[in-house]
MIDOSE-1310 file (N, C-alpha, C; in nm, 2 decimals, decimal comma, always signed):
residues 243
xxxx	-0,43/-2,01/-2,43/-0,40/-1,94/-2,56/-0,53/-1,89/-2,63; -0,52/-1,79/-2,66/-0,67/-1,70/-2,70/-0,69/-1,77/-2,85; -0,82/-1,81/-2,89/-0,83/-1,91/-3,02/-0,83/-1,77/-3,13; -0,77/-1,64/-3,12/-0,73/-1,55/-3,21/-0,63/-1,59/-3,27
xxxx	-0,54/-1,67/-3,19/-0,45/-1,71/-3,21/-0,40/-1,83/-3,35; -0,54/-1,93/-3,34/-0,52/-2,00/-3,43/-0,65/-1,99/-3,54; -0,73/-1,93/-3,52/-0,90/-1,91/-3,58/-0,88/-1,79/-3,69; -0,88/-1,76/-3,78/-0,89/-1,65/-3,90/-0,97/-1,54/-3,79
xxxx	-0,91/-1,41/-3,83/-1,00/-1,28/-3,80/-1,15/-1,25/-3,89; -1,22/-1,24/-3,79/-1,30/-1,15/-3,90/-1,29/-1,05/-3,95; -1,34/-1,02/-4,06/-1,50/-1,13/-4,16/-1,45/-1,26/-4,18; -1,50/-1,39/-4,13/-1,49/-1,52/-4,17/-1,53/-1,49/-4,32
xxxx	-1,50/-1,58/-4,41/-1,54/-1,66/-4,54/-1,69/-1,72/-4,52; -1,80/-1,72/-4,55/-1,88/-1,80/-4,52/-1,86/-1,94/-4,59; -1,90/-2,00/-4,48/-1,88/-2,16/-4,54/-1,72/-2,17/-4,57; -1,63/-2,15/-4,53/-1,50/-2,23/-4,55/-1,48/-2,28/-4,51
xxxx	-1,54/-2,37/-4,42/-1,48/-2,46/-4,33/-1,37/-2,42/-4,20; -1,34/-2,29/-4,23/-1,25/-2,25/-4,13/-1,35/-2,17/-4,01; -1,45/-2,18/-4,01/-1,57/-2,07/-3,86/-1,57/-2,18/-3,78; -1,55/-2,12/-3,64/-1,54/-2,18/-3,50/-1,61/-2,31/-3,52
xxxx	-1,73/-2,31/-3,53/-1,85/-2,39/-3,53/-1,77/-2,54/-3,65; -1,76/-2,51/-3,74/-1,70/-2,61/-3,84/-1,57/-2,66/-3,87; -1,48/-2,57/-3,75/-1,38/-2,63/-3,74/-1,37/-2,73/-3,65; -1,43/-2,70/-3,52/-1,42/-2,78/-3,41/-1,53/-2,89/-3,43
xxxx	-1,63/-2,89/-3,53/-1,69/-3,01/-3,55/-1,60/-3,11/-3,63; -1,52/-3,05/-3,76/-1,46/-3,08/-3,78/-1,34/-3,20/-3,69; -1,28/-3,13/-3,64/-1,17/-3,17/-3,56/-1,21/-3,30/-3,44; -1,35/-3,27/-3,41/-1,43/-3,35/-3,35/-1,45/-3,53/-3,40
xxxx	-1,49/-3,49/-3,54/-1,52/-3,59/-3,65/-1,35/-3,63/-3,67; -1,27/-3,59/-3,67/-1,16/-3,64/-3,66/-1,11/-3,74/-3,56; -1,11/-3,67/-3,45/-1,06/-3,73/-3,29/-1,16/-3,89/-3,32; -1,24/-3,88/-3,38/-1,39/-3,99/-3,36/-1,33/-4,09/-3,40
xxxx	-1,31/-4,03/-3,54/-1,29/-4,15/-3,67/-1,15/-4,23/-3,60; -1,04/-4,12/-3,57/-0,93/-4,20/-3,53/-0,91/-4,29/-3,38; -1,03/-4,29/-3,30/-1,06/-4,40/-3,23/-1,06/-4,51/-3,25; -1,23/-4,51/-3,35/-1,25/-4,60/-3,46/-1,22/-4,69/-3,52
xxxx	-1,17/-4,64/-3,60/-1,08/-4,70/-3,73/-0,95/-4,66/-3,71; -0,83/-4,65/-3,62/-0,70/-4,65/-3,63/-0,67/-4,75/-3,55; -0,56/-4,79/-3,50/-0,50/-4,87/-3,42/-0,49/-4,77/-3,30; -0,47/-4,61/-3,33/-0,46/-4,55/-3,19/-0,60/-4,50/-3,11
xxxx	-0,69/-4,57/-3,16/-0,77/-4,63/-3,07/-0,78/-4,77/-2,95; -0,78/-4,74/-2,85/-0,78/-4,90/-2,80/-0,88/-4,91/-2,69; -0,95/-5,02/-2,66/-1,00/-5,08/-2,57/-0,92/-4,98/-2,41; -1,07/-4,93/-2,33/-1,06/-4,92/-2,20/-1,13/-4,93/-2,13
xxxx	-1,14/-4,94/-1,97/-1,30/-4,93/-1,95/-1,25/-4,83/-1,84; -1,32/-4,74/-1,78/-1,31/-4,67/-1,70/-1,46/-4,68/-1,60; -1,39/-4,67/-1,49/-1,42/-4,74/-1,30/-1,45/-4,66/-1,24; -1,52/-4,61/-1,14/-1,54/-4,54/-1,05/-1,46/-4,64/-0,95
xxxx	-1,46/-4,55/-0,80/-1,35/-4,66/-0,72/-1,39/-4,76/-0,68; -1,53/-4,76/-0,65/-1,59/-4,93/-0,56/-1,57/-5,03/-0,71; -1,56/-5,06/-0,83/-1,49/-5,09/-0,96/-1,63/-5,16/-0,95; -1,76/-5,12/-0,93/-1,90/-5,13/-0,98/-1,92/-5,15/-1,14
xxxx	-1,95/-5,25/-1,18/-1,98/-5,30/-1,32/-2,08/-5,21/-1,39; -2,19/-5,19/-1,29/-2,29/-5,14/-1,33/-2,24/-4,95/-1,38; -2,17/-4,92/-1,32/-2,09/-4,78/-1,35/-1,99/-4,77/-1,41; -1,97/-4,86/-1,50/-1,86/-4,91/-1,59/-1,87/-4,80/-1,71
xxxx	-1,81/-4,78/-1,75/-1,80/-4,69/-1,90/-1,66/-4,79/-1,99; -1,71/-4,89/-2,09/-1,66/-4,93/-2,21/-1,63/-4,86/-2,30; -1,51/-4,81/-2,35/-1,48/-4,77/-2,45/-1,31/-4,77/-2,50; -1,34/-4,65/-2,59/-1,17/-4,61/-2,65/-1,15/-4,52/-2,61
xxxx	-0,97/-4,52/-2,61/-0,96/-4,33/-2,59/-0,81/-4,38/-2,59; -0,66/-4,32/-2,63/-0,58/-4,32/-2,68/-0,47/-4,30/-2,58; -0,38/-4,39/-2,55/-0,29/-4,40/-2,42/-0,15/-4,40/-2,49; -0,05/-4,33/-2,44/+0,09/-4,35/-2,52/+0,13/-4,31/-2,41
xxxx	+0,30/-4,28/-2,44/+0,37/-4,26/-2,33/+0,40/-4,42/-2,23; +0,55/-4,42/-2,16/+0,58/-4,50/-2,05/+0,70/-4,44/-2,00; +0,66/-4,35/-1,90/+0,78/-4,25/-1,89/+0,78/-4,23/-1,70; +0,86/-4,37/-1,67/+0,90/-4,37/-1,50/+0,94/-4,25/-1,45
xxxx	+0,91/-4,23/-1,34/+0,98/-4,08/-1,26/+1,11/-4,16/-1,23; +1,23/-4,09/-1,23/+1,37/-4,13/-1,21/+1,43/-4,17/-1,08; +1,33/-4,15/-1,02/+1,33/-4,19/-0,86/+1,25/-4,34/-0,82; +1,15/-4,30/-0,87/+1,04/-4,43/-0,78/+1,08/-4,53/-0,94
xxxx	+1,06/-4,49/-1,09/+1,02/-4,61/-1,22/+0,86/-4,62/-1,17; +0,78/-4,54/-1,13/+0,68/-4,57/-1,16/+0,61/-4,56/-1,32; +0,50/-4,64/-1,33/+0,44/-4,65/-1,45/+0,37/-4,52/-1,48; +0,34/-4,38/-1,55/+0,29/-4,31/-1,58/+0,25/-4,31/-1,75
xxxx	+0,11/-4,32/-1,78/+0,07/-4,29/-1,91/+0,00/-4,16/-1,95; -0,02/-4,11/-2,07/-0,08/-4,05/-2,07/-0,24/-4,07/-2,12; -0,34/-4,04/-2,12/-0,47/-4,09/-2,15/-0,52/-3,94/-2,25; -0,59/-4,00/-2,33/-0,66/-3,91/-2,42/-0,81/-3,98/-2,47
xxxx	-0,93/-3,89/-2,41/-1,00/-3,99/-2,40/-1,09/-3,84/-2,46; -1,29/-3,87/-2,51/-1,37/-3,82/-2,54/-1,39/-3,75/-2,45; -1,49/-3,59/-2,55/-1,48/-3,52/-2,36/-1,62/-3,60/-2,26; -1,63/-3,55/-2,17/-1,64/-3,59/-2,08/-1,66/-3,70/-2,01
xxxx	-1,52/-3,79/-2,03/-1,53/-3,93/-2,00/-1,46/-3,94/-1,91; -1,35/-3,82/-1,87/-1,23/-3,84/-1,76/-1,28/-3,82/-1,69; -1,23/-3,82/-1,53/-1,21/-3,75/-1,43/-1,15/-3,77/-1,35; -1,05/-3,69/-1,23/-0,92/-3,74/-1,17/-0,99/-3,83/-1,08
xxxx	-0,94/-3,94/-1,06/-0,98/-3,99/-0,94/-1,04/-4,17/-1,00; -1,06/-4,14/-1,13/-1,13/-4,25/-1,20/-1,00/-4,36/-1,22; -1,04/-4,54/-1,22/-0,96/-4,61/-1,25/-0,99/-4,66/-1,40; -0,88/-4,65/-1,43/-0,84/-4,71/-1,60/-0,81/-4,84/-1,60
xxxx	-0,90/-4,94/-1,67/-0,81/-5,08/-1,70/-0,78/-5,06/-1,83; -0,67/-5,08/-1,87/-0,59/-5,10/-2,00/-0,50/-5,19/-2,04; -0,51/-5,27/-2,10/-0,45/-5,43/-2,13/-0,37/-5,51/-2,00; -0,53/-5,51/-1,91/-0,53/-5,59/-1,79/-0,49/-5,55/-1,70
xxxx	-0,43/-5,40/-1,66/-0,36/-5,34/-1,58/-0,49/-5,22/-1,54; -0,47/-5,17/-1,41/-0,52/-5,07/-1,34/-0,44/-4,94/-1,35; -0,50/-4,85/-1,38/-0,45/-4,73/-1,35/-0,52/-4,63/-1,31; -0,48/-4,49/-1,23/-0,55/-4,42/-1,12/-0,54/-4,27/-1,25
xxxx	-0,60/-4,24/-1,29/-0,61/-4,13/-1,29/-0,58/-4,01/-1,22; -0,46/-3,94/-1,22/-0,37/-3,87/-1,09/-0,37/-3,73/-1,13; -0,44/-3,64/-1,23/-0,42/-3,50/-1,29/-0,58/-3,49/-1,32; -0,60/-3,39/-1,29/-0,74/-3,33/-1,36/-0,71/-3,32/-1,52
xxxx	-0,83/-3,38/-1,59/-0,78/-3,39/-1,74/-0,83/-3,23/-1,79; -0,75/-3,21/-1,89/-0,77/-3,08/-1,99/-0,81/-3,11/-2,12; -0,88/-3,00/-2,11/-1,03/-3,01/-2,23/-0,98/-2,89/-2,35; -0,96/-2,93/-2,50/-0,97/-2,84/-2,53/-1,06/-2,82/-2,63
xxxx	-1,16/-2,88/-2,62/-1,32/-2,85/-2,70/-1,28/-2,96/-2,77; -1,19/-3,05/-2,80/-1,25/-3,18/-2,86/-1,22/-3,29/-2,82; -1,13/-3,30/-2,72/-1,08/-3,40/-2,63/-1,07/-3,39/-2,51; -1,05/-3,48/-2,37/-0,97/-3,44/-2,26/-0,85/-3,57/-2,28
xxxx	-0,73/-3,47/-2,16/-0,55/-3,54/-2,17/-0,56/-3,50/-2,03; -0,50/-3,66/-1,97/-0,43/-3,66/-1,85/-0,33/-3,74/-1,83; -0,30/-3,73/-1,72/-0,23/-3,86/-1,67/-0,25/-3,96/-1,57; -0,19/-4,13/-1,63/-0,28/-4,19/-1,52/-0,15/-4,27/-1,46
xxxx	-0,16/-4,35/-1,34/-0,05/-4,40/-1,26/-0,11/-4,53/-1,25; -0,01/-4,64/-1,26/-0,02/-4,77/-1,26/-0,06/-4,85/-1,16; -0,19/-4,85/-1,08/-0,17/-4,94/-0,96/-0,09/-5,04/-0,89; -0,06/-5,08/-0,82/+0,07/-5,15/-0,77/-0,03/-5,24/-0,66
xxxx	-0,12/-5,19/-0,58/-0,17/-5,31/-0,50/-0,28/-5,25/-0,47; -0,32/-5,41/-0,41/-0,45/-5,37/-0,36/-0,49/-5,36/-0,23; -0,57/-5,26/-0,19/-0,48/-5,21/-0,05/-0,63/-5,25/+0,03; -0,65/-5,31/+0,17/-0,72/-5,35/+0,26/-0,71/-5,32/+0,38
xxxx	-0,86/-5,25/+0,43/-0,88/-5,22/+0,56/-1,01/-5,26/+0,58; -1,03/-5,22/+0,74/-1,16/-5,22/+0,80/-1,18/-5,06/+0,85; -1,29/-5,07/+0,80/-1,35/-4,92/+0,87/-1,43/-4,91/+0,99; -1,48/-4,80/+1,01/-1,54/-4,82/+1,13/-1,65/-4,91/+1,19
xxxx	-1,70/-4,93/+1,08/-1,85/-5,02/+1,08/-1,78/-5,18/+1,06; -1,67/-5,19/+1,12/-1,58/-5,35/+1,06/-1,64/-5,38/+0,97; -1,66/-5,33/+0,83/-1,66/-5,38/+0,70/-1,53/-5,39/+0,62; -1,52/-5,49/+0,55/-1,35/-5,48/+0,50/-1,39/-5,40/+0,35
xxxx	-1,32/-5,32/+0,37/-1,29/-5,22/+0,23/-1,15/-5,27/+0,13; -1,19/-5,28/+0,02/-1,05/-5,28/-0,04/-1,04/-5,18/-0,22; -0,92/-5,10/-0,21/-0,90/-5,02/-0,33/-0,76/-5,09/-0,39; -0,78/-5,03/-0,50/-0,66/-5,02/-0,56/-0,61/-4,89/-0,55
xxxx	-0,47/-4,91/-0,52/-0,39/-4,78/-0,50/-0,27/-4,76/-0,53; -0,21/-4,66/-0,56/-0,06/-4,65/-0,60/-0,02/-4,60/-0,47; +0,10/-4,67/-0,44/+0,21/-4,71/-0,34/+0,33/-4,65/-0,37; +0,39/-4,52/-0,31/+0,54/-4,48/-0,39/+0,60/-4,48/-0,23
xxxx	+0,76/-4,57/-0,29/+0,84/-4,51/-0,20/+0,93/-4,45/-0,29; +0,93/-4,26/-0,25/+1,03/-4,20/-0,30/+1,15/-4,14/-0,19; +1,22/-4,29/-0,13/+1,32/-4,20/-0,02/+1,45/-4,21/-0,07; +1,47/-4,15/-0,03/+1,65/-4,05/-0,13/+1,72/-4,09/+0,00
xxxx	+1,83/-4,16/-0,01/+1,94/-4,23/+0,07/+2,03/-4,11/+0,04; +2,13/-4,08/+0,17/+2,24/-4,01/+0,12/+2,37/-4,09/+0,18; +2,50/-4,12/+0,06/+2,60/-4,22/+0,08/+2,70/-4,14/+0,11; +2,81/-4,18/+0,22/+2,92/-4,14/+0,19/+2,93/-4,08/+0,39
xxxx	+3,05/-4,01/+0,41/+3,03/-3,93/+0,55/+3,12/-3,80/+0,52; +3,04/-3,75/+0,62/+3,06/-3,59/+0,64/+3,21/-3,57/+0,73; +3,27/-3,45/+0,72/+3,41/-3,43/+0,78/+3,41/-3,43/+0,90; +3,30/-3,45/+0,98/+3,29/-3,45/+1,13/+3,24/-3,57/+1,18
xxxx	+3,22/-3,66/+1,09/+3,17/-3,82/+1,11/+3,01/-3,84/+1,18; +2,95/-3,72/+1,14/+2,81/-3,67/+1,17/+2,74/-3,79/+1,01; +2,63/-3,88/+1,11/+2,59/-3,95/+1,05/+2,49/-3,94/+0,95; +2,46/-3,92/+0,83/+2,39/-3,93/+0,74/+2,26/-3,94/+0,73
xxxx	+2,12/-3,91/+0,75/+2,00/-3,98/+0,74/+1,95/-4,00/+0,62; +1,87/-4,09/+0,55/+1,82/-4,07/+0,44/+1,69/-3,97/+0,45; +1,63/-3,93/+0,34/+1,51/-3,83/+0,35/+1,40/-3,94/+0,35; +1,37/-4,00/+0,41/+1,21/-4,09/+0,40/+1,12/-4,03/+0,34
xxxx	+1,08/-4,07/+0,22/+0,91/-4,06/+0,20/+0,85/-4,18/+0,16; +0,77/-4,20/+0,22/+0,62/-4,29/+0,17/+0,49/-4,22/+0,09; +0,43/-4,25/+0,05/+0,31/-4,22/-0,04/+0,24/-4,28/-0,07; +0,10/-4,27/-0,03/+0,02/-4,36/-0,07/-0,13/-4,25/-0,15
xxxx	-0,16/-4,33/-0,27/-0,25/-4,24/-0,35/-0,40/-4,33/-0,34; -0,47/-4,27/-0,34/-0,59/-4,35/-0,33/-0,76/-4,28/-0,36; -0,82/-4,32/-0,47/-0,94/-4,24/-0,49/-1,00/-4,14/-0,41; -1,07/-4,05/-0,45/-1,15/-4,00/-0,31/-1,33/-4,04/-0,32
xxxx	-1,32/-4,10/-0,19/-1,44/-4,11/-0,21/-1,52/-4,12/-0,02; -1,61/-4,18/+0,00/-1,67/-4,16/+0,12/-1,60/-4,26/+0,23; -1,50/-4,35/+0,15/-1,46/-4,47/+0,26/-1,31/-4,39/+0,28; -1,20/-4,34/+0,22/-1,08/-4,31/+0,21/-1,09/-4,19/+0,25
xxxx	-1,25/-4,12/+0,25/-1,23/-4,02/+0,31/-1,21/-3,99/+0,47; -1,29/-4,11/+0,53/-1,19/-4,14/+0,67/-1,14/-4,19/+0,74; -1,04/-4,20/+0,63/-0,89/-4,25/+0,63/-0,81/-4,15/+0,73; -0,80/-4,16/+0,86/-0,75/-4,07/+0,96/-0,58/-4,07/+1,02
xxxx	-0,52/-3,98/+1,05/-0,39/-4,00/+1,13/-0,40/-4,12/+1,21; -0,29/-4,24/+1,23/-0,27/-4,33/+1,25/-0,31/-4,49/+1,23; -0,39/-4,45/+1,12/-0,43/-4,55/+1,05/-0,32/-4,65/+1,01; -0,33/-4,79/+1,03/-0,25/-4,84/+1,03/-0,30/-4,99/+0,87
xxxx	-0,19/-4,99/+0,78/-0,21/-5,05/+0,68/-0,07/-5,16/+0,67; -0,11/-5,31/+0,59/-0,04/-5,42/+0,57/-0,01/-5,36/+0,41; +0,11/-5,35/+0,36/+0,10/-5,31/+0,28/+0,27/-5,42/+0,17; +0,25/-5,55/+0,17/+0,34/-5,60/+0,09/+0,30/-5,71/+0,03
xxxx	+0,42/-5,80/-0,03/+0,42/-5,93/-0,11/+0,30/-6,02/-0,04; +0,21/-6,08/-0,06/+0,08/-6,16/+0,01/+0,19/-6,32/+0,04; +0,25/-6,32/-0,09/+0,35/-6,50/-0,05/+0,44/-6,47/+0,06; +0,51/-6,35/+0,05/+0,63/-6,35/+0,12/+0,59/-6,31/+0,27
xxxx	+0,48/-6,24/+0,32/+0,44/-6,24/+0,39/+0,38/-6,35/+0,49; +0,37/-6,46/+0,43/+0,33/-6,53/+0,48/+0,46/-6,64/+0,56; +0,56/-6,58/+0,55/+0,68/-6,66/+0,60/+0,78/-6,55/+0,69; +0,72/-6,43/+0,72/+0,83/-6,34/+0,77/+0,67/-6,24/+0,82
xxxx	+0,68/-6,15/+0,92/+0,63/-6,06/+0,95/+0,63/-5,95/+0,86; +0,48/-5,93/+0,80/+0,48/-5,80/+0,67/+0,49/-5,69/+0,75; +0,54/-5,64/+0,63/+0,57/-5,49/+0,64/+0,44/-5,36/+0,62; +0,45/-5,29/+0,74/+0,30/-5,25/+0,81/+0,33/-5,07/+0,84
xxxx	+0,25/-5,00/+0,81/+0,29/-4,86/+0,80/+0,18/-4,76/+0,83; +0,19/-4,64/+0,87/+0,11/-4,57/+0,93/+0,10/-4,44/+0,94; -0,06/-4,38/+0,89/-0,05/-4,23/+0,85/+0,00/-4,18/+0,97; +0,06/-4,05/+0,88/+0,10/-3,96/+1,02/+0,07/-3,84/+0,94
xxxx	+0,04/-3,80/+0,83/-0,05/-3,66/+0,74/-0,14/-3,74/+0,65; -0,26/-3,67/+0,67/-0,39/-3,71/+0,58/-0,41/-3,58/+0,48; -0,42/-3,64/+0,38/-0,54/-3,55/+0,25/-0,43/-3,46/+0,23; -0,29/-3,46/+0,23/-0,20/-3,40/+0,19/-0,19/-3,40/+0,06
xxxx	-0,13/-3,27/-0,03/-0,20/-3,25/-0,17/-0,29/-3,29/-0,21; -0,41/-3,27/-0,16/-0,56/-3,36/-0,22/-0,59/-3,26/-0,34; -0,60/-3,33/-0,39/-0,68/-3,26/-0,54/-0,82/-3,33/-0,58; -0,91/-3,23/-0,62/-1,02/-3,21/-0,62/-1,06/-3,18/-0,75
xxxx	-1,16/-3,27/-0,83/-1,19/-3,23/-0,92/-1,24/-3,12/-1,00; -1,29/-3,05/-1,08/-1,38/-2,95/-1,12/-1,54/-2,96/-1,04; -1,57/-3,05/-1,00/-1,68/-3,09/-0,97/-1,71/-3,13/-0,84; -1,61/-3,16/-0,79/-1,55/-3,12/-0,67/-1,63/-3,30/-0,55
xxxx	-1,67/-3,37/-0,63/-1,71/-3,52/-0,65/-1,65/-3,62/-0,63; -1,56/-3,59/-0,70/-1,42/-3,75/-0,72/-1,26/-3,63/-0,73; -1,18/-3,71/-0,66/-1,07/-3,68/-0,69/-0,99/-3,80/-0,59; -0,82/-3,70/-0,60/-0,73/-3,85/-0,54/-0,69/-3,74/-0,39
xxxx	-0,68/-3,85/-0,32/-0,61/-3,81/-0,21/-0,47/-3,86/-0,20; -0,36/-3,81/-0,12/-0,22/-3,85/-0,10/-0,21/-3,89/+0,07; -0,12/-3,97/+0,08/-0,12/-4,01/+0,24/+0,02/-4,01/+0,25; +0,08/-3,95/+0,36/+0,18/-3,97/+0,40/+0,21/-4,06/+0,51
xxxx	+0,34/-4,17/+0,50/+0,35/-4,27/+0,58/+0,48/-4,32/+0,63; +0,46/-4,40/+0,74/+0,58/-4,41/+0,80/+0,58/-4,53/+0,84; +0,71/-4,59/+0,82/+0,71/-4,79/+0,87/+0,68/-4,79/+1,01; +0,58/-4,89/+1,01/+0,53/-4,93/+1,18/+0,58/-5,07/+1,20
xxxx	+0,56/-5,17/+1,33/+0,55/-5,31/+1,35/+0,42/-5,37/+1,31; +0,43/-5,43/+1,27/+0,32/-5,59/+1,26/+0,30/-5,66/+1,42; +0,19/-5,63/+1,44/+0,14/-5,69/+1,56/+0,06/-5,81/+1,58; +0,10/-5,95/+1,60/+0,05/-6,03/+1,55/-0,10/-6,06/+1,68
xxxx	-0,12/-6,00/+1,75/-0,24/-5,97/+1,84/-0,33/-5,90/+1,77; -0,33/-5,81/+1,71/-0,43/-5,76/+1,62/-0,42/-5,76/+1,46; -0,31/-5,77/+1,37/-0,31/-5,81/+1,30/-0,27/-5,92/+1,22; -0,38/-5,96/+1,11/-0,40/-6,02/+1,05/-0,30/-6,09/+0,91
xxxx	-0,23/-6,14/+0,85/-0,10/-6,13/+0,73/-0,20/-6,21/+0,64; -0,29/-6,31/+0,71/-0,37/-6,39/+0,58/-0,46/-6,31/+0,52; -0,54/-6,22/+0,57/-0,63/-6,08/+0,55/-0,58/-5,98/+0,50; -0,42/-5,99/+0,50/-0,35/-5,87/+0,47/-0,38/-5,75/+0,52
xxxx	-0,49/-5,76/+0,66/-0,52/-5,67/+0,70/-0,49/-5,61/+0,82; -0,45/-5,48/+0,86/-0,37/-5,46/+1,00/-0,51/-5,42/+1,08; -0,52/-5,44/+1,23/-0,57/-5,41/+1,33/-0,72/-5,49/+1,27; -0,70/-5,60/+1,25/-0,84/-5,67/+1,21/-0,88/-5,74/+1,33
xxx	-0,80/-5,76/+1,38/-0,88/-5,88/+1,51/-0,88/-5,80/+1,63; -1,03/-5,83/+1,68/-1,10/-5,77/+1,81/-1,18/-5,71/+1,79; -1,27/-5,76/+1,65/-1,37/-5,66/+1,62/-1,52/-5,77/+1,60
């Protein structure tokens, strides 16, 4: 929207407080104060993905919204944070909880707004170099069952989807076709064969920051077996043994 839109035409008024420069400082001083001194300020700290202390950023920045997608009930907030504090791909802790930053945030000269997604687990591998990596990551199953039978007694399939969201960075970047991940309950696994799943599309919808640095990648997935020859259920890790 062209700021003609909402800015007076010239000739400004000098000094009315209404010129570009003093409104937006203005509005600035506003967003500040209500950090601050409101309640709709709150405690966050924002992570890069290795969740490095040392690259921590402490602060405020204003979260509302809890609004599930009607399919999965995942956790979606919205984040409204100082400018340049966002960026897609960054994790949010907010009263004890992890969240992924999943939208490139929008800037409109006094703030950035995005949205962030609720971590659900914490997901473990070995990479090439057998180092055990571990992120947090959002986990969606969005598969659509279809009930009922067709007039020819032609069987039904559901539409499978798996989804797995995960920072981008230099370890998830190769994250390759058939990578194979332990991905459930740590107790319940420990009494039944966990449930174990495997890319079959990489970096599908990857989005990419402005900066082209950090963003999220999407993985598509499909249920595999637990192989208790190579994988591991106390490690929660699949294809860990033989390295």
């Amino acid at each position: 929207m062209p700021k003609s839109w909402y800015l007076p035409n010239p000739p400004q008024v000098k000094n009315s407080g209404l010129e570009t420069d003093e409104f937006l400082a203005y509005s600035a001083d506003y967003f500040e104060e209500m950090l601050e001194e409101t309640f709709l300020g709150e405690d966050v700290v924002l992570y890069r993905s290795d969740l490095a202390e040392g690259t921590a950023l402490y602060t405020k920045a204003h979260v509302y919204g809890n609004t599930p997608e009607a399919a999965s009930k995942f956790d979606v907030r919205q984040l409204i944070t100082r400018l340049g504090q966002s960026e897609l791909g960054l994790y949010v802790k907010y009263k004890g909880e992890f969240f992924l930053v999943t939208e490139i945030p929008g800037d409109n000269g006094v703030h950035q707004h995005s949205f962030m997604t609720r971590c659900d687990y914490d997901l473990r591998w070995k990479n090439d170099e057998g180092d055990v990596v571990e992120r947090k990551c959002v986990f969606k199953d969005a598969t659509i069952f279809s009930f009922g039978e067709s007039t020819n007694k032609s069987l039904i399939l559901g539409n499978v989807r798996l989804e797995l969201y995960l920072p981008m960075d230099d370890e998830t970047l190769k994250i390759g076709r058939g990578k194979r991940f332990i991905i459930d309950n740590f107790e319940a696994a420990q009494f039944r064969d966990p449930m174990v799943y495997n890319v079959t599309k990489t970096n599908f919808a990857q989005k990419a920051g402005l900066k082209k640095t950090y963003g999220v990648l999407m993985f598509m997935l499909t249920e595999h077996s637990f192989n208790p020859a190579t994988d591991d259920k106390t490690e929660v890790i699949a294809d860990f043994k033989g390295y």
